[in-house]
C-alpha positions as a printed Julia matrix, in Angstrom:
453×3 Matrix{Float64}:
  5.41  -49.74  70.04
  8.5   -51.45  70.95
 10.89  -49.48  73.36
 14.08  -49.76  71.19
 12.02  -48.15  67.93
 10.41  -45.11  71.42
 13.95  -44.97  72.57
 15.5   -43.83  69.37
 12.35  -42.18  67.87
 14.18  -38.75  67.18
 17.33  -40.56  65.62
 15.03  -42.56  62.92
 15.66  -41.51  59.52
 12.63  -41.37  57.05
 13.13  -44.61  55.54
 13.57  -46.3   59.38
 10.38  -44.09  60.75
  8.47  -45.31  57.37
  9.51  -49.05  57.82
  8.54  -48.98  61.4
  5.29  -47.88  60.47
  4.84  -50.61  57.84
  5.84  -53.12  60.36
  3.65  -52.55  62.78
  6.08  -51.4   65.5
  5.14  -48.09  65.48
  1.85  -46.05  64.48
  1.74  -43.32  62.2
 -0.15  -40.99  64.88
  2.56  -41.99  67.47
  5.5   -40.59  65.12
  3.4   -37.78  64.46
  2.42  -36.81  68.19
  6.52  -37.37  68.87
  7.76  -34.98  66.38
  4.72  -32.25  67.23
  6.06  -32.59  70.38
  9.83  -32.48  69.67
  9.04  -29.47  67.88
  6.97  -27.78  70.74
 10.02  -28.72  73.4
 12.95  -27.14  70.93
 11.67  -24.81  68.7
 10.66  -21.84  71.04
 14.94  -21.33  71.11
 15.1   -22.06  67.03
 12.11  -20.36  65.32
 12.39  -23.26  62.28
  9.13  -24.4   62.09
  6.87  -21.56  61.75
  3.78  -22.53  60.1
  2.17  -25.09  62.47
 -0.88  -27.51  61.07
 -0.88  -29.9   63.38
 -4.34  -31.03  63.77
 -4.25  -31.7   59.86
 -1.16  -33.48  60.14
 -2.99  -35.86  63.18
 -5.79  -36.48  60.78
 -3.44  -37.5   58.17
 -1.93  -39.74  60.34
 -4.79  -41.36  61.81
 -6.03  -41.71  58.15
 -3.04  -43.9   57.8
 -3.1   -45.66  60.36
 -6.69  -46.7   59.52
 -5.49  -47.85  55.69
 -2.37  -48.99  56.64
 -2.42  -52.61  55.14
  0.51  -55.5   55.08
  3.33  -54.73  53.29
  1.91  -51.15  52.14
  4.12  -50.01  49.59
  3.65  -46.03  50.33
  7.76  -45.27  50.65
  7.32  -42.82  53.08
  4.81  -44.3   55.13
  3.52  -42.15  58.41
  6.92  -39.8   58.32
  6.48  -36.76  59.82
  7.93  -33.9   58.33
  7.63  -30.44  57.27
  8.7   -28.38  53.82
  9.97  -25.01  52.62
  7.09  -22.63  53.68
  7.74  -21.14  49.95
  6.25  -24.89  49.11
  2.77  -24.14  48.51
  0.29  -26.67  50.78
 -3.65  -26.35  50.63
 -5.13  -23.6   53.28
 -1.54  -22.5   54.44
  0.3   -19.5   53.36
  2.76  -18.98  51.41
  4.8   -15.99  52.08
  7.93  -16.11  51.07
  8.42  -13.45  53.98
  6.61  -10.58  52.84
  3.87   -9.32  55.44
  2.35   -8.58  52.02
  1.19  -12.19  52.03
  0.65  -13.53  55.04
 -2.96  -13.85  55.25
 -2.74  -15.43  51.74
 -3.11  -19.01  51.51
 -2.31  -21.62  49.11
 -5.32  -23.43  47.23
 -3.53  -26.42  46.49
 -0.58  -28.28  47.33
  2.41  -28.4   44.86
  3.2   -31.09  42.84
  6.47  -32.11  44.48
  3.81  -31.86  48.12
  1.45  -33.85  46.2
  3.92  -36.29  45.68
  5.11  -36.57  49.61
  1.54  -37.13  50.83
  1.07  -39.94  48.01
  3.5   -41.53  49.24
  2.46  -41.29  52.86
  4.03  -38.3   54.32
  2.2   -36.32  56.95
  3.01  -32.4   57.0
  3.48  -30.92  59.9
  4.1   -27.65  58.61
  6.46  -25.21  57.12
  9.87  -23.66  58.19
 11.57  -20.29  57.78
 13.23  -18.62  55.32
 14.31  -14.95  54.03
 12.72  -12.08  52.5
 12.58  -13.54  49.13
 14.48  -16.14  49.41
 17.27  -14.28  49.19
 19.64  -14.37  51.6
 21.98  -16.84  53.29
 20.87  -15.93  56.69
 16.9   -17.05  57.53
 14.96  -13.81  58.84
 11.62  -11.83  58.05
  9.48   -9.62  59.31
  6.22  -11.93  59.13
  7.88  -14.97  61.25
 11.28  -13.63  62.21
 14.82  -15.24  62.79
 15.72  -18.89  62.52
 18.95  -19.21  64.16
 21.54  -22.1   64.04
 21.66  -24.76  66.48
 25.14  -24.99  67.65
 25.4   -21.59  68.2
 22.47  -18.89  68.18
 24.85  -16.01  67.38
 25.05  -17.42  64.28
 22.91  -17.86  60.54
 21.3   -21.66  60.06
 22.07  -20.5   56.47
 19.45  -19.42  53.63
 17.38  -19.7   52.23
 16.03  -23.39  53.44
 17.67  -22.19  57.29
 14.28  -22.85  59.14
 14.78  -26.9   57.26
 18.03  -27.14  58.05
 17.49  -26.25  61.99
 14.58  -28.15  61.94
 16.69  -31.41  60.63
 19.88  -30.79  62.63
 17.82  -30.33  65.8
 15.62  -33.34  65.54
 12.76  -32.32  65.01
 11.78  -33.83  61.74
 13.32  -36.72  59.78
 12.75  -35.46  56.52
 12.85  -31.43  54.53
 12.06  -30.59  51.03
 14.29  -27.31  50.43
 14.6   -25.06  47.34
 18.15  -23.71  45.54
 18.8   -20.82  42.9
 21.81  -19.17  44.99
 22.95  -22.21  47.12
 19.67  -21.98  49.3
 19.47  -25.76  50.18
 23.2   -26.52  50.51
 24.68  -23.53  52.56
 22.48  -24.48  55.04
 23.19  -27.98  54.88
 26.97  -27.1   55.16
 26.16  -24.59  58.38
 23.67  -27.32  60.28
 25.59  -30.37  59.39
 23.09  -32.21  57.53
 22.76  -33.56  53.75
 20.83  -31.99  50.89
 20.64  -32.34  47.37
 20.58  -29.66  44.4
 18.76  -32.02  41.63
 19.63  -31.46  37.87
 17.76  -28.16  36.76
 14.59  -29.36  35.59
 13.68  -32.52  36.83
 11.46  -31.39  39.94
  8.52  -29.91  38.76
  8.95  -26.6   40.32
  4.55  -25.78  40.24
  3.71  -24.55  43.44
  6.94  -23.37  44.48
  6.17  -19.43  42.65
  6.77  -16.04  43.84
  3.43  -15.77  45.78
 -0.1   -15.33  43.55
  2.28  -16.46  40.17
  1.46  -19.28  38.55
  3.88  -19.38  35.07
  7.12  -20.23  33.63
  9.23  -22.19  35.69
 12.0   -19.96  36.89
 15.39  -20.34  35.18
 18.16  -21.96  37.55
 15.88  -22.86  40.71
 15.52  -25.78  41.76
 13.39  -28.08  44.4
 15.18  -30.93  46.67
 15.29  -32.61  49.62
 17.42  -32.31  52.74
 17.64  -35.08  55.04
 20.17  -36.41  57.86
 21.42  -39.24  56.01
 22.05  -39.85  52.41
 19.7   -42.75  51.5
 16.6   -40.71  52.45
 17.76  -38.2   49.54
 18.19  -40.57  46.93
 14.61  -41.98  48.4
 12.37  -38.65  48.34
 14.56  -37.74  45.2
 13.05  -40.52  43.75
  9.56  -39.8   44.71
  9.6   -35.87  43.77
 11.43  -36.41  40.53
 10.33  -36.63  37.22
  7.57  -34.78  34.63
  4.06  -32.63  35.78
  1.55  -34.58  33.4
  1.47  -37.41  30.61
  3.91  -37.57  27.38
  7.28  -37.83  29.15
  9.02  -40.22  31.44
 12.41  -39.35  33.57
 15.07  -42.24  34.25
 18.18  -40.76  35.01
 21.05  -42.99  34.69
 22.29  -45.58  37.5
 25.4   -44.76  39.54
 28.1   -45.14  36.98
 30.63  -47.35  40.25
 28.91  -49.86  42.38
 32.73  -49.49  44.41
 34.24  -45.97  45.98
 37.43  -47.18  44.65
 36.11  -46.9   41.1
 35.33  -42.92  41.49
 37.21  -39.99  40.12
 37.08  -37.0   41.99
 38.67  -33.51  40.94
 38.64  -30.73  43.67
 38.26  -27.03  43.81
 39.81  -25.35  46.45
 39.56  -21.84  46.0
 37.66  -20.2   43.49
 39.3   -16.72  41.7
 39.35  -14.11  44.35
 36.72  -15.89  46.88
 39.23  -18.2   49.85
 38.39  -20.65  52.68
 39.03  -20.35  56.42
 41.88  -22.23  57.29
 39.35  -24.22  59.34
 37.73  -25.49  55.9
 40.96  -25.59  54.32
 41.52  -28.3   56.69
 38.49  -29.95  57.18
 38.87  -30.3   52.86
 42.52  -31.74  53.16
 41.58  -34.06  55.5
 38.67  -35.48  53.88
 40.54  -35.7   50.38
 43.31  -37.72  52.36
 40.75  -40.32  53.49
 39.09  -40.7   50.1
 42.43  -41.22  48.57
 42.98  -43.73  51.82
 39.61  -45.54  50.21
 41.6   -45.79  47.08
 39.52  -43.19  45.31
 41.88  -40.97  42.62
 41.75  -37.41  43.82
 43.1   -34.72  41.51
 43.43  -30.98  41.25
 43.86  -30.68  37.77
 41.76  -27.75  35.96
 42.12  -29.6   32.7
 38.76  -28.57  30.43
 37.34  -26.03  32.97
 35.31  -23.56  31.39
 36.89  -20.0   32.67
 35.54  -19.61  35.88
 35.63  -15.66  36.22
 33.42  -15.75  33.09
 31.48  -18.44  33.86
 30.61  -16.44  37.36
 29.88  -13.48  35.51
 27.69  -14.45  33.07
 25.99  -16.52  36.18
 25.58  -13.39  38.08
 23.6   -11.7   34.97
 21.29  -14.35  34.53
 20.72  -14.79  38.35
 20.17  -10.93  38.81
 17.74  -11.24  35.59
 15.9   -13.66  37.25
 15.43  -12.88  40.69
 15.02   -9.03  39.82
 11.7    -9.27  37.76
  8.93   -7.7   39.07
 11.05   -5.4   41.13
 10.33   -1.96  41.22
 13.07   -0.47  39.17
 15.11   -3.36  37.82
 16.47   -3.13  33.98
 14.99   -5.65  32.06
 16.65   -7.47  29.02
 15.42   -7.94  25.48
 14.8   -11.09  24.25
 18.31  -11.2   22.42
 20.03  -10.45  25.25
 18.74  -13.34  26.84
 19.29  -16.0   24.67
 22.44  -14.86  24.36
 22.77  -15.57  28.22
 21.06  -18.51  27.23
 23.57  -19.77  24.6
 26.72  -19.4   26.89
 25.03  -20.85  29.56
 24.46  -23.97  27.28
 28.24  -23.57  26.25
 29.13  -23.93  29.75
 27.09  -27.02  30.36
 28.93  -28.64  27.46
 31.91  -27.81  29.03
 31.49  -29.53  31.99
 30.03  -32.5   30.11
 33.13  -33.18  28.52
 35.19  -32.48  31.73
 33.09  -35.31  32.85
 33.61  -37.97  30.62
 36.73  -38.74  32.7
 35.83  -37.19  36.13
 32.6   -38.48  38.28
 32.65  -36.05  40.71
 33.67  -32.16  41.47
 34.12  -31.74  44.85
 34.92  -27.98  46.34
 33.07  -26.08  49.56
 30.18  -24.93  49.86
 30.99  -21.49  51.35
 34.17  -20.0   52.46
 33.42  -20.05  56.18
 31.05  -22.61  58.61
 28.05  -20.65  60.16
 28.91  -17.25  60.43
 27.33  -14.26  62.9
 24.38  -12.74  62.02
 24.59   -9.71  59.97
 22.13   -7.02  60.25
 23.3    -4.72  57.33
 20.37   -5.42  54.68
 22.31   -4.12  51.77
 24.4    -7.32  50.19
 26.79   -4.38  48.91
 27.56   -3.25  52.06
 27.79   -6.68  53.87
 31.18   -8.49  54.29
 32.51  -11.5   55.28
 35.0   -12.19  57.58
 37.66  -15.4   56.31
 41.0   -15.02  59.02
 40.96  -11.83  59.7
 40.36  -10.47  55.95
 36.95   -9.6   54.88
 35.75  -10.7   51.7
 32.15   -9.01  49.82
 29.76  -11.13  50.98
 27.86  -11.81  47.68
 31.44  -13.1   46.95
 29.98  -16.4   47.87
 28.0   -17.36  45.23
 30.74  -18.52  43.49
 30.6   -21.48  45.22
 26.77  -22.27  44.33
 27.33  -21.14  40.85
 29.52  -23.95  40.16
 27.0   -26.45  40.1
 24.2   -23.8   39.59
 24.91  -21.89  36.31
 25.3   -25.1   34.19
 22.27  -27.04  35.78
 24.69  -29.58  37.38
 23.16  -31.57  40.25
 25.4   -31.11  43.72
 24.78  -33.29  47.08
 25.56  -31.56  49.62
 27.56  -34.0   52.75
 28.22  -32.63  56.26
 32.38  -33.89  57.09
 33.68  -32.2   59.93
 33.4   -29.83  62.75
 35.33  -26.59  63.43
 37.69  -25.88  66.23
 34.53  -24.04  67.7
 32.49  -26.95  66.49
 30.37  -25.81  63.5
 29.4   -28.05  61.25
 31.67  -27.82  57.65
 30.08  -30.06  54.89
 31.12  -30.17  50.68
 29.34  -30.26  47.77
 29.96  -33.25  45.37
 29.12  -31.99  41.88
 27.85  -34.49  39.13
 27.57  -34.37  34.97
 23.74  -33.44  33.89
 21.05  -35.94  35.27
 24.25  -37.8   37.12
 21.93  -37.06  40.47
 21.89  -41.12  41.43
 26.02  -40.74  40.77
 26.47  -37.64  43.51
 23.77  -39.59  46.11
 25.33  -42.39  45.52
 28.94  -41.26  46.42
 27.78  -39.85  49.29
 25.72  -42.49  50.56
 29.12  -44.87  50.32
 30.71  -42.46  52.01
 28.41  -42.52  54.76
 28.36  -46.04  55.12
 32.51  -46.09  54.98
 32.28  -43.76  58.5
 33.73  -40.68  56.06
 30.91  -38.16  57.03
 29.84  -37.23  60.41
């Protein structure tokens, strides 16, 4: 192993780590055994990775290693990394934070793990999330709290929080998250690193189920990956993507500008009732100031917006039909009332398609504040959230993953400042349906123009 490719061995990015590997310069057991031990030298003051299968993962690695060829085309080739530990892999368990489950494991790996390991991947485990999934903060009673790297007062964000400390931290190159309520780009926005909400749909979503379900995909969630740069997105996005089985065939269109110049970009600032900290208020000016600097045409216009207070609302009822079923307790709907959920929801999406015919990219926060203090109130009702002194309900925030949520619409998440305190504040950049290589796209030119950090 060469010393420049040992030296900066905890910098490399999937891709780098992969083409390393490939070349020769560095074995997949030796960026294996670095980020095992990364993770046993940081995580004790984390709790990210909680699900540990590390003798599998050497295995894997030396497996490589012993097939590794010339010019092997496996794209991620001998990168460690770990997923979602709702992401079902073979002989682990898959909690979702309920002691309920614990001693339950997995008897296959799902498709989108499948995938990783095809392409050469070595899983190292699985990180933390909520009860549920279903909070923005990253704490359970089976593995308990995740907290957030710059400052352990604070949330890492949920639900993906144990992969976005995990990433931010160094510990791992590479994430595969999941997103219903803004689960994989809140906590991209409170750990400073990228993540991508694909279009609904194309990720299969089989083995990523409530825990001993194995049925209809769930309406509105989605699986992606989280990274620290933007061209290992667009890479595993390409790997996970696409149909479970023969008969169909995804290819989502190219970038529609090869130039940054050649983008339109509308912003949201504030959505009806829910602000931003005057921290992200100015972390947003700022960054629209340098895209217009790039010669990018930035607008605030609301021209062809569906009504956003509706739009919300009728969000909220299908979310809270979703994520309520099974629960002791919860109303159900008829069939009618769902497809009639179902119908404005498509109404919606058509909105936004036409809003997109001249506009490539939405861009508006992904929360109202950076990382905020942990909460221990477990009532969302009762929780609030403090934005200068004000305090705001704290569900208020889906508004901001509903955008991109309620209509299917994928959203790249981009880390783009730091706070006065220095907490990471990162946007959302919000593509037309199956525009996914438009939003990674963007964001990888911004990256490479200096304009995220």
């Amino acid at each position: 192993m060469s010393a420049s490719v040992k030296t900066d061995l905890a910098k490399l990015g999937a891709r780098e780590t992969a083409a390393a590997v490939r070349d020769g310069k560095l074995s997949a057991l030796e960026a294996c055994d670095a980020a095992i031990a990364r993770i046993e030298a940081l995580d004790k003051a984390l709790n990210a990775v909680v699900v540990r299968d590390f003798d599998r993962a050497r295995a894997a690695a030396r497996q490589i290693d012993e097939s590794r060829k010339a010019g092997d085309p496996r794209r991620l080739l001998g990168v460690p990394m770990t997923v979602k530990e709702s992401n079902d892999v073979e002989g682990l368990p898959s909690t979702w934070g309920f002691e309920s489950f614990a001693n339950v494991d997995a008897n296959r790996d799902a498709v989108v793990v499948q995938r990783l390991k095809a392409e050469g991947a070595v899983i190292l485990g699985k990180t933390n999330v909520p009860v549920a999934l279903a909070d923005w903060q990253c704490e359970n009673p089976v593995y308990g709290r995740t907290v957030n790297p710059f400052d352990p007062t604070r949330s890492p964000g949920g639900s993906s929080g144990g992969a976005a400390a995990a990433l931010a931290s160094g510990m791992v190159p590479l994430e595969i998250g999941s997103d219903i309520g803004g689960s994989i780009r809140a906590p991209s926005h409170m750990c400073g690193v990228f993540g991508h909400k694909p279009t609904y749909g194309i990720v299969p979503l089989r083995g990523h189920g409530f825990p001993g379900t194995d049925g209809l995909d769930v309406p509105l969630a989605v699986v992606g990956p989280m990274a620290r740069n933007a061209g290992d997105l667009i890479e595993t996005l390409h790997i996970i993507a696409g149909p479970e089985g023969p008969g169909y065939h995804l290819i989502l269109p190219h970038p529609r500008h090869s130039r940054l110049a050649y983008f339109r970009v509308r912003v949201i600032r504030e959505m009806p009732g829910v602000p931003i900290d005057a921290d992200t208020a100015e972390a947003l000016d700022a960054f629209v100031a340098k895209l217009e600097d790039a010669g990018i045409r930035v607008t605030d216009s609301t021209q062809d917006y569906p009504d956003l207070v509706r739009m919300m609302e009728a969000y909220i009822r299908m979310l809270n039909t979703v994520i309520s079923r099974g629960t002791p307790g919860a109303r159900p709907i008829d069939a009618h009332e769902w497809m009639a959920l179902q119908d404005e929801q498509l109404a919606v999406t058509r909105q936004w398609e036409r809003v997109f015919e001249s506009t490539d990219i939405i861009l508006s926060p992904i929360f109202s504040t950076p990382a905020f203090v942990y909460q221990t109130e477990p009532d969302w009702s009762k929780r609030q959230l403090p934005v200068d002194g004000q305090v705001i309900p704290f569900g208020s925030q889906l508004s901001w993953a509903g955008i991109a949520t309620y209509a299917g619409l994928p959203a790249t998440a981009i880390p783009v400042a730091k706070s006065k305190s220095g907490l990471p504040i990162g946007f959302q950049l919000i593509g037309a349906p199956f525009a996914d290589n438009t939003t990674l796209r963007f964001a990888h030119m911004l990256e490479e123009e200096g304009l995220t950090v």
